[in-house]
C-alpha positions in Angstrom: 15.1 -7.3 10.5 11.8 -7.1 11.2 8.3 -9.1 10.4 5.1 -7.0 9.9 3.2 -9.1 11.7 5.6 -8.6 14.9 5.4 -5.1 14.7 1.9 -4.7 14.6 1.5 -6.9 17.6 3.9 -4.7 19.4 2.1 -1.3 18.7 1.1 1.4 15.9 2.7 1.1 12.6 3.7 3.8 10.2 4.9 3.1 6.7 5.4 4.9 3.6 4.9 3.0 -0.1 7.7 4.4 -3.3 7.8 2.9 -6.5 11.0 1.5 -8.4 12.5 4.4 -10.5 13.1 4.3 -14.3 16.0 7.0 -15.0 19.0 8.1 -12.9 17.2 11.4 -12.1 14.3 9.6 -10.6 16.4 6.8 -8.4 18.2 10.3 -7.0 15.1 12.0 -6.4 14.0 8.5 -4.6 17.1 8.2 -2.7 16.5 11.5 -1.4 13.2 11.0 -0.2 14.1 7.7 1.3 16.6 9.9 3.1 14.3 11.9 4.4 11.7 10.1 5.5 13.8 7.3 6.8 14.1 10.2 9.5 10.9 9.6 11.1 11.6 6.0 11.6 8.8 4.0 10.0 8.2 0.7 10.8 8.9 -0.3 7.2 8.0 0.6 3.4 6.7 -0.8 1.1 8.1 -1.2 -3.0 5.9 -1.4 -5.8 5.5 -4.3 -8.6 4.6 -3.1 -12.1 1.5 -4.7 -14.2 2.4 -8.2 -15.5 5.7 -8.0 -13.1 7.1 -4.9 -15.6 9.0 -3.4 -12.3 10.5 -6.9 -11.1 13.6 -6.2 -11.6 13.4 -2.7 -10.1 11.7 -3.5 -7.1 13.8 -6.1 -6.3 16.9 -4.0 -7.0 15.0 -1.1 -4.4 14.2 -3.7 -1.8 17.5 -4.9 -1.7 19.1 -1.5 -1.8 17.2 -0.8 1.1 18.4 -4.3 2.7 21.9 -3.1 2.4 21.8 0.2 3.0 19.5 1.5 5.2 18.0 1.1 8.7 14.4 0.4 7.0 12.3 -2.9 6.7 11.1 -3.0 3.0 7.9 -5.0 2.3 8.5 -6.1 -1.7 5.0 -6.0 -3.5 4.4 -9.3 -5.7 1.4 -9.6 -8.1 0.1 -12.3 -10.1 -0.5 -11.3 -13.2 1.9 -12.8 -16.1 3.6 -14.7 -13.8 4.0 -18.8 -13.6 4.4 -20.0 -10.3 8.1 -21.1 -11.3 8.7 -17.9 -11.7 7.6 -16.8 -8.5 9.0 -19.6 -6.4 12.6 -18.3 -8.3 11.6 -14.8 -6.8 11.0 -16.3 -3.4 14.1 -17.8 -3.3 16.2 -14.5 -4.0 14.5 -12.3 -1.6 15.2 -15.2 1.2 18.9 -14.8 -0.2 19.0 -10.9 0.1 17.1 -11.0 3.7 13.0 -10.1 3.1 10.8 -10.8 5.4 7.5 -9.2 4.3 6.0 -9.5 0.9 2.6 -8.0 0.4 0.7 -10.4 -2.3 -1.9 -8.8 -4.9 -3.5 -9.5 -7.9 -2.4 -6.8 -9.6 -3.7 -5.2 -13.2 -4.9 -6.7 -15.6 -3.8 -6.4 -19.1 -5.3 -3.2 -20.7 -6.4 -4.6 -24.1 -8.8 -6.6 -21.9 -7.1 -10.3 -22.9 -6.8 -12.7 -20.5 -3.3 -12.4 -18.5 -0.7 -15.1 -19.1 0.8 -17.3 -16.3 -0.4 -20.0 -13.4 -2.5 -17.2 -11.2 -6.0 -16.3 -11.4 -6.6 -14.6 -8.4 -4.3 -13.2 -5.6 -5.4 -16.1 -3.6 -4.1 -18.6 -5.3 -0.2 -16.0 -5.1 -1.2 -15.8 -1.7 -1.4 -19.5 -0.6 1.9 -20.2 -2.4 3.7 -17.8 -1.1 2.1 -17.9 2.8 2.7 -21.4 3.0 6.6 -20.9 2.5 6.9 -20.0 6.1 9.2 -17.6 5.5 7.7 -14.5 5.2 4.9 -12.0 6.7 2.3 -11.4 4.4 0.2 -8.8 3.3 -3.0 -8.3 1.4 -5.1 -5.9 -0.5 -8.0 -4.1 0.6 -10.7 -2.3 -0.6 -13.0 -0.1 1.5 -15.0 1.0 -1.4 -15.2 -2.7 -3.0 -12.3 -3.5 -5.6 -13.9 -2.3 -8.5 -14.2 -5.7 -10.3 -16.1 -7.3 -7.4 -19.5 -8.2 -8.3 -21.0 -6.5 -4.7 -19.9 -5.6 -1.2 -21.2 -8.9 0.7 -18.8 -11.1 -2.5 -16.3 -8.9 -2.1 -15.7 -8.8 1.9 -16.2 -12.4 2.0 -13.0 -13.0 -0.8 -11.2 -10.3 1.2 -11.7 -12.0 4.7 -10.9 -15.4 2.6 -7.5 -13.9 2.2 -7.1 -13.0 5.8 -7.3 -16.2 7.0 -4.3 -17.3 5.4 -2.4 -13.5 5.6 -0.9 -11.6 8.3 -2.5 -8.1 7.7 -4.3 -6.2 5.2 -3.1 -2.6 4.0 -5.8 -0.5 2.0 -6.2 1.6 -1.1 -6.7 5.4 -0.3 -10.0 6.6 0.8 -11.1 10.0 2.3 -13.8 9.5 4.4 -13.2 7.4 8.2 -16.1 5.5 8.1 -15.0 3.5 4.5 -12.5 2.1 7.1 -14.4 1.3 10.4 -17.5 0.0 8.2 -14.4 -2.3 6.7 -13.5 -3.5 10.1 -17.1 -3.8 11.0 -17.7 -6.0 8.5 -14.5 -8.4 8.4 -15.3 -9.1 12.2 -19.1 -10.3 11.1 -17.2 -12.5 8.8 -15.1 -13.9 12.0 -11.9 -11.9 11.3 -10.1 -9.6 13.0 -6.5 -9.1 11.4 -4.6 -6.2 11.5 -6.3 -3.5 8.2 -3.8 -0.7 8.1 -5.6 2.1 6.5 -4.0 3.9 3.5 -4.1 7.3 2.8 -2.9 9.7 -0.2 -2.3 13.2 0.0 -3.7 15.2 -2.5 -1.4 17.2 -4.7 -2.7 17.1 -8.2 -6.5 16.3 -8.5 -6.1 15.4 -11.9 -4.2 12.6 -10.8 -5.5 11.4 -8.3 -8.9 10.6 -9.9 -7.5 8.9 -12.1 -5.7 6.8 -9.8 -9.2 6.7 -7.2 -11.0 5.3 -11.1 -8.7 2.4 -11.1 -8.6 1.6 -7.2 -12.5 1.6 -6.7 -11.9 5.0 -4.4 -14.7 7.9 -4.6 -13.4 11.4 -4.8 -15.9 12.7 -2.9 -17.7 16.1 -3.5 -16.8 17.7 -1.0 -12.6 17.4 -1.7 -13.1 18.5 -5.3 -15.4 21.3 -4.4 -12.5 22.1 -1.9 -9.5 21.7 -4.4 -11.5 23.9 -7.1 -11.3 26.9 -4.8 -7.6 26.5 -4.8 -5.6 29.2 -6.8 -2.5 27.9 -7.2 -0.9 24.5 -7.1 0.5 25.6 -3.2 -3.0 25.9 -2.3 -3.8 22.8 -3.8 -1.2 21.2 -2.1 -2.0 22.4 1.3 -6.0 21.4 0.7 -4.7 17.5 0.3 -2.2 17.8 3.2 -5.0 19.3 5.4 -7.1 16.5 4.5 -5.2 13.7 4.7 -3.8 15.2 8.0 -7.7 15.0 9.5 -8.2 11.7 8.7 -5.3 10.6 9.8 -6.0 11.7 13.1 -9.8 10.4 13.0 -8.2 7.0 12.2 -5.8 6.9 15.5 -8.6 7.9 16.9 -10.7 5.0 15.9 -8.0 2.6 16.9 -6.2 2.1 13.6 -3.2 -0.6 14.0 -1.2 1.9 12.1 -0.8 4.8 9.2 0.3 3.7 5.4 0.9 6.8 3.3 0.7 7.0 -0.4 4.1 9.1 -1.6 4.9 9.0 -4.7 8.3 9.3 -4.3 8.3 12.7 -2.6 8.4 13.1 1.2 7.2 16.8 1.5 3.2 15.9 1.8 4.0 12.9 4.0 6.8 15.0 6.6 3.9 17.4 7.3 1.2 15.0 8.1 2.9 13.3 10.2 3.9 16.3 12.3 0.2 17.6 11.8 -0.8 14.1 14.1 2.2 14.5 16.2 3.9 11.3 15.2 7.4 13.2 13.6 9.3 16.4 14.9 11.2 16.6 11.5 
């Protein structure tokens, strides 16, 4: 077992984030990803929580799964929306019982229909404080290099970020595809006094479709330049090797730049993930 916060005082991290299946076929194609990447030895992975806690079950189910059965430290994702904090203390308890040691807390969507969520939380914050001041866990927080997309400006939104950092261990990142989202991130925390660990996340792109839908909700840009790039493709293969390409140079500008470690984006498939990691020499396999 393994805290976060240990491992990134220790060295370079790299992690890989999956999301709790909903059919058999799924939890085998998960398995078998799992499988494979566990070959690379990351430092951990990380499980993700459905809107209004949908996936609670799941994850849980996953992130003890990976508890039993594996070599790998699983970080459990835990959002605030629809949740009372009874509820969550409930949760806290079981993942103590089943052997958890990182939890990364967020805020999570809101409901679509634009109502007001149920529960106790507001804000990740307030998740945050209740769960940090258990003592018995790492935590992890959000980040946004482009500004979370319902922050009222940049300066607001750094200064509830580095809010956050004061009370967690380390910060992981939505994707982005330019370096300097990141070190402009880090710039900026330290002007605000804080200099936690931000481990940059990055998503290979495999279907652009997707993944601007995905960048509209996170606050990403897709910039020119990519889709210009992915429009030239002929074939989904070409498409494919674009995004891996891509993710694979910015990987390697962000080592460069001193990142405390690499978070990949797989959506349950280790293919896109295998080969960046060879392409910055941190996997044979």
């Amino acid at each position: 077992m393994a805290r976060i916060a240990d491992l990134l005082a220790h060295g370079r991290t790299l992690s890989f984030e999956f999301f709790p299946p909903k059919t058999a076929a799924a939890q085998l194609t998960l398995g078998r990803t799992i499988g494979e990447l566990g070959a690379l030895e990351p430092s951990f992975v990380s499980v993700t929580y459905g809107a209004g806690g949908s996936d609670r079950h799941r994850t849980g189910d996953v992130v003890d799964w990976l508890r039993r059965e594996t070599a790998i430290e699983p970080m459990a994702h835990l959002t605030c929306m629809g949740h009372t904090r009874t509820d969550v203390a409930t949760l806290l308890v079981e993942y103590r019982r089943i052997g958890v040691q990182n939890i990364l807390a967020l805020g999570g969507d809101p409901p679509a229909d634009g109502s007001a969520p149920a529960g106790d939380y507001s804000h990740a914050i307030d998740l945050l404080h209740d769960v940090a001041t258990t003592g018995c866990f790492s935590v992890g927080v959000a980040a946004h290099p482009e500004v979370h997309p319902r922050s009222p400006d940049r300066a607001t939104d750094r200064r509830h970020l580095a809010e956050k950092l004061r009370l967690a261990d380390f910060a992981i990142t939505q994707f982005f595809f330019d370096v300097e989202h990141w070190t402009r991130l880090v710039d900026e925390l330290a002007d605000l006094g804080v200099d936690k660990p931000v481990i940059p996340g990055i998503m290979p792109v495999t279907n652009l479709g997707q993944i601007q839908r995905m960048a509209t909700m996170s606050g990403a840009e897709v910039p020119r330049w990519l889709t210009e790039a992915l429009d030239q493709a002929r074939d989904p293969d070409q498409v494919r090797r674009v995004g891996i390409d891509v993710a694979s140079r910015l990987a390697a500008e962000l080592l460069e730049a001193g990142a405390p470690g690499l978070h990949l984006y797989t959506l349950n498939r280790s293919e896109a993930a295998r080969q960046i990691c060879r392409n910055v020499q941190l996997a044979s396999v």
